[in-house]
C-alpha positions as CSV (number, residue, x, y, z in Angstrom):
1,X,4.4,20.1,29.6
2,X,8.0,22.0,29.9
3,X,7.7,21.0,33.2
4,X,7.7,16.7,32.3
5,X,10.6,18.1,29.0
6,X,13.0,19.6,32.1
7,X,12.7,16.8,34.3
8,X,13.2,14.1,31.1
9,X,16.3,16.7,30.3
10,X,17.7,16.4,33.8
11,X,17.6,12.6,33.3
12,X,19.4,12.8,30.1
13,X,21.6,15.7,31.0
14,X,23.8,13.0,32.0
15,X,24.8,11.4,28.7
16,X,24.7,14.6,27.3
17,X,20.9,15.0,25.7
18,X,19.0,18.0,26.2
19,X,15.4,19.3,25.0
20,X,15.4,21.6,21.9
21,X,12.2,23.8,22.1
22,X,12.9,24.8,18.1
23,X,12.5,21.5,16.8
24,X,10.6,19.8,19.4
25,X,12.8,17.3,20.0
26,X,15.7,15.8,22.0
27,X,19.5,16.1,21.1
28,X,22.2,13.9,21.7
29,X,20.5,11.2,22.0
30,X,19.7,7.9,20.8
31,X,17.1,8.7,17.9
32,X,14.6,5.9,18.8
33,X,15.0,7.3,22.5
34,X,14.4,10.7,20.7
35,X,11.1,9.5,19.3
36,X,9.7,7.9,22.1
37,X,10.0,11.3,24.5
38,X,8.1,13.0,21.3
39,X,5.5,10.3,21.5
40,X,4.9,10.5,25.0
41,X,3.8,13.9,25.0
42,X,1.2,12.9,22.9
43,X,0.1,10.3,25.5
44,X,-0.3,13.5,27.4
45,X,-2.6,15.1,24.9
46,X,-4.6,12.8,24.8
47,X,-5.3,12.5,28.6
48,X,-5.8,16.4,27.9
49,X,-8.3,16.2,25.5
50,X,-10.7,13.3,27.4
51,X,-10.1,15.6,30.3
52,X,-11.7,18.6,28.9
53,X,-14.3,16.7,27.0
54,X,-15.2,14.8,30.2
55,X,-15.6,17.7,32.3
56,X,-16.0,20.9,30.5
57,X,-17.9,20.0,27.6
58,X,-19.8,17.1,29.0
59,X,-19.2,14.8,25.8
60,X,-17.6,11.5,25.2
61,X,-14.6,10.9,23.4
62,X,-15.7,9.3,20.7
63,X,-17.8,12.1,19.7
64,X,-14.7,13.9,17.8
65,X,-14.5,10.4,15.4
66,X,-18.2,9.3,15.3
67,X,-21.6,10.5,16.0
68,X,-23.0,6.6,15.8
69,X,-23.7,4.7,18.6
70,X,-19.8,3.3,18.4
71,X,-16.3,3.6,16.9
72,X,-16.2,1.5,14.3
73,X,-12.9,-0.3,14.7
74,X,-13.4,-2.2,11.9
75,X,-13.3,1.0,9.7
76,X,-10.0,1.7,11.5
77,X,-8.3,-1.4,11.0
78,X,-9.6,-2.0,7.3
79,X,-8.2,1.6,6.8
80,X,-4.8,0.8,8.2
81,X,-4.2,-2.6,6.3
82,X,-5.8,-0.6,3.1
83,X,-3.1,2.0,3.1
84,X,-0.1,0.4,4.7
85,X,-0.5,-2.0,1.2
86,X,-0.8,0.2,-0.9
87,X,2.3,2.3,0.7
88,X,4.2,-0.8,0.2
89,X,3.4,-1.1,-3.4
90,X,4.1,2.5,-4.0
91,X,7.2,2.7,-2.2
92,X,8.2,-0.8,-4.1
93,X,8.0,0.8,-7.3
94,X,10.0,3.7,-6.3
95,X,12.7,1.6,-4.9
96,X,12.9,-0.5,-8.3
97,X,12.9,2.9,-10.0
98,X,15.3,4.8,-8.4
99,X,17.5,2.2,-5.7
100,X,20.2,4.8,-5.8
101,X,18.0,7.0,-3.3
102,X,18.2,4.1,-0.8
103,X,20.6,2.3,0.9
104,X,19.6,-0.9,3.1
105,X,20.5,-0.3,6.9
106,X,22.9,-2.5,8.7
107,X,20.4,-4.6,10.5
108,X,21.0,-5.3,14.6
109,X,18.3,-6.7,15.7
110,X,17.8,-5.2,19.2
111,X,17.7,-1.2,18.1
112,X,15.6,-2.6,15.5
113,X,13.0,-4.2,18.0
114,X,13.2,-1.0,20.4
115,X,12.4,1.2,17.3
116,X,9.4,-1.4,16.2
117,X,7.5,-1.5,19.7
118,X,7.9,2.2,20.3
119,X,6.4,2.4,17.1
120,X,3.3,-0.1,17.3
121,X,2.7,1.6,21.0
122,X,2.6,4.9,21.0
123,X,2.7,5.9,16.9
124,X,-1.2,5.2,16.7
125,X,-1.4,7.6,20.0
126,X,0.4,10.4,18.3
127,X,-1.4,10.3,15.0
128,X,-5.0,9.3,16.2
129,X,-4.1,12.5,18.7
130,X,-3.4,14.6,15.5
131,X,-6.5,13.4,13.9
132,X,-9.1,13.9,17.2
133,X,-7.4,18.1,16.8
134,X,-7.5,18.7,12.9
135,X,-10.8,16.4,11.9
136,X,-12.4,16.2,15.4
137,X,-12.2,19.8,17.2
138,X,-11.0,21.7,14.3
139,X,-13.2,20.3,11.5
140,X,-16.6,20.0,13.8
141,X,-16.4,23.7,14.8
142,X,-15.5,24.8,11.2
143,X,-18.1,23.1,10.1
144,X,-20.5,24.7,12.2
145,X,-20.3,27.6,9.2
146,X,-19.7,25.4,6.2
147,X,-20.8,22.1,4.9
148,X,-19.0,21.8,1.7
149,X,-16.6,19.0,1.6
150,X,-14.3,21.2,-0.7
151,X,-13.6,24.1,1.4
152,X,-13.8,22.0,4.3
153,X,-10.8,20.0,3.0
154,X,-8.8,23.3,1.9
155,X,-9.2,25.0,5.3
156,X,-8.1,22.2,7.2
157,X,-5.4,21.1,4.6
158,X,-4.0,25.0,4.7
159,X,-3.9,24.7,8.9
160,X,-2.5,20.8,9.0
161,X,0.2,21.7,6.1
162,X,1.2,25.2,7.9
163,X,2.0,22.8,11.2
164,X,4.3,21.0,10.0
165,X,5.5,23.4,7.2
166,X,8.6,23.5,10.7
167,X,9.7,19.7,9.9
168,X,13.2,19.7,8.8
169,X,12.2,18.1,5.6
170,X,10.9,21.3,4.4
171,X,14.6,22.1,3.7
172,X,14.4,20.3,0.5
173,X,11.6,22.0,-1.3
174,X,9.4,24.5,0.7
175,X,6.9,24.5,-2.5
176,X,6.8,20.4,-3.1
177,X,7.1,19.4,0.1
178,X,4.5,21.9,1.4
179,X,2.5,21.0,-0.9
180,X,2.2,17.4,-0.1
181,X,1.5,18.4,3.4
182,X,-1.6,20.3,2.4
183,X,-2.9,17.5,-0.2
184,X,-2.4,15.2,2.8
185,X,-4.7,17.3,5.0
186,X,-6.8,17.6,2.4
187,X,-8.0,13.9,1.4
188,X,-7.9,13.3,5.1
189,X,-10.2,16.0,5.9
190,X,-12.2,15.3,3.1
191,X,-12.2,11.9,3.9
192,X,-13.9,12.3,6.5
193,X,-16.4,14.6,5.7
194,X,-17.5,12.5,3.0
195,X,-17.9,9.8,5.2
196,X,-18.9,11.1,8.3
197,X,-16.5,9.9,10.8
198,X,-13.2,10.1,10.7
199,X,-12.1,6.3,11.4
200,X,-10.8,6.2,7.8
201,X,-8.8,9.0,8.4
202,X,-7.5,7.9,11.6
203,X,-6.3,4.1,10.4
204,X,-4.6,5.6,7.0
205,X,-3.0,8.7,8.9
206,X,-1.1,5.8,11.7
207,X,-0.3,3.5,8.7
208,X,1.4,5.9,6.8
209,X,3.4,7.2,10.1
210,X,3.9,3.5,11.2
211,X,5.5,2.5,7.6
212,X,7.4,5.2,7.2
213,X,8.9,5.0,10.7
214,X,9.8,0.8,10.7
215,X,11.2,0.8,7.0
216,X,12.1,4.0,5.5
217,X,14.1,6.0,7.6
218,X,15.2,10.0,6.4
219,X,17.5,11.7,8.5
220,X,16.2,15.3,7.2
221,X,12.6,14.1,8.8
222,X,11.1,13.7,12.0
223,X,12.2,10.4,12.8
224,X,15.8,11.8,12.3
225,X,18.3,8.5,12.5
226,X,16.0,6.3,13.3
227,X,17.3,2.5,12.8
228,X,14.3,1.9,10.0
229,X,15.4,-1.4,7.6
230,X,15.9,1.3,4.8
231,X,17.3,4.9,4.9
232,X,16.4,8.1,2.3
233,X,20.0,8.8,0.9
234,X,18.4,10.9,-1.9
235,X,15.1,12.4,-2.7
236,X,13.1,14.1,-5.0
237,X,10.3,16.4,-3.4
238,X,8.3,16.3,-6.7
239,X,8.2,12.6,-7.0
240,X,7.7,12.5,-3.6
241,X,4.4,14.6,-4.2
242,X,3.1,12.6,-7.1
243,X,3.5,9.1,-6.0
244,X,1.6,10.8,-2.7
245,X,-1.2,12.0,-4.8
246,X,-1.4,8.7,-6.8
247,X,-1.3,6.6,-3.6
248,X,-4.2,9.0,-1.4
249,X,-6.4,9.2,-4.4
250,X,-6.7,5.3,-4.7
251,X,-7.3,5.0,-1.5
252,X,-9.8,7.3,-0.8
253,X,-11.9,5.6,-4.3
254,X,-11.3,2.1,-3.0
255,X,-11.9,2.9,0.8
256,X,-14.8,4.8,0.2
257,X,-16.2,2.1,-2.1
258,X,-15.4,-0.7,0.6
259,X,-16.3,0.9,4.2
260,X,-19.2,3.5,3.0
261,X,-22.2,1.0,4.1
262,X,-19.4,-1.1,6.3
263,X,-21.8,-1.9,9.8
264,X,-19.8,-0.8,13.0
């Protein structure tokens, strides 16, 4: 892996960019740029993970999502329209509620289109990645010595919060922002144990990335200075965590409700 990060440093070396192991990123250069290097490890990971399924434990891939006959991609899809609404309507409603924490971005067309392909190609790889790690390996081994949904969810929300508890948006609140990160990897995880399969999980997860990433850009985040249509100017960790916990609980009543006896 440092091996592919020197040579993509070399490359950048000369207009000045450079690989920061801290953060996991690239600085110096252009933030879209930035985010597709960080996607393309996961591209990696992925190749990683069929690899050792393939050949050391003799399984298919789709045995960390599903144990039917098939990935239900409709479950993925319904999941990912399901969610990106309802973070639409949510993130509406803060915006008509507080429009001094957002300022609209100068719009140029071409950085905008870079950012929004980058996104819809290699996003879903970096999330559905994410999701084959914490509720594929991590949640089918675990669950090996417990079946309760509960402590299923709190176990996997304590180990998927304390990864990213690194993210430079833990600057603003260690305790609300942590938190959310935990009540995120804890409907997810339960989620999917509730259902089964983690195709729910895996379509709300790269809808929430995906929205996040094409209109509501935060320079204290991940995405850094990304060109998203909006940018974070202001915000409130706390509000932040309840409009999270609003939006994940009705999705998890109405997707449960819609996709429990959905056919594959």
């Amino acid at each position: 892996m440092y091996g592919i990060l020197s040579m993509i440093t070399s490359f950048l070396n000369g207009d000045g960019g450079a690989f920061d192991s801290e953060t996991g990123g690239f600085v110096g250069i252009d933030p879209t740029l930035n985010l597709l290097f960080m996607n393309l490890m996961y591209v990696i990971w992925l190749l990683g993970i069929w690899f050792s399924l393939r050949i050391v434990h003799k399984r298919k891939l789709k045995t960390l999502i599903t144990a039917n006959d098939r990935i239900n991609w409709k479950q993925i899809f319904g999941s990912f329209i399901l969610y990106f609404g309802l973070m639409g309507i949510v993130e509406f409603v803060y915006f008509l509620v507080f429009p001094g924490h957002f300022v609209w971005n100068e719009f140029d067309l071409q950085k905008f289109l870079f950012l929004f392909f980058v996104v819809l190609l290699l996003t879903p790889i970096q999330t559905t990645v994410e999701e084959l790690i914490f509720r594929g390996f991590l949640l089918q081994w675990i669950g090996k010595i417990m079946t309760k949904p509960v402590l299923l969810g709190g176990i996997m929300a304590l180990i998927f919060g304390s990864l990213h508890f690194s993210n430079p948006e833990m600057e603003r609140s260690a305790i609300w922002v942590g938190l959310d990160y935990v009540f995120i990897g804890f409907m997810l995880t339960f989620l999917a144990v509730k259902m089964g399969s983690s195709e729910l999980s895996i379509g709300a997860h790269a809808a929430n990335n995906m929205f996040l990433f094409w209109f509501i850009g935060d320079p204290q985040s991940v995405g850094g200075g990304i060109p998203s249509l909006i940018t974070v100017v202001s915000n409130d960790p706390a509000i932040s965590f309840i409009l999270d916990v609003i939006l994940l609980l009705v999705f998890y009543l109405i997707a449960v409700k819609k996709f429990k006896r959905s056919p594959s």
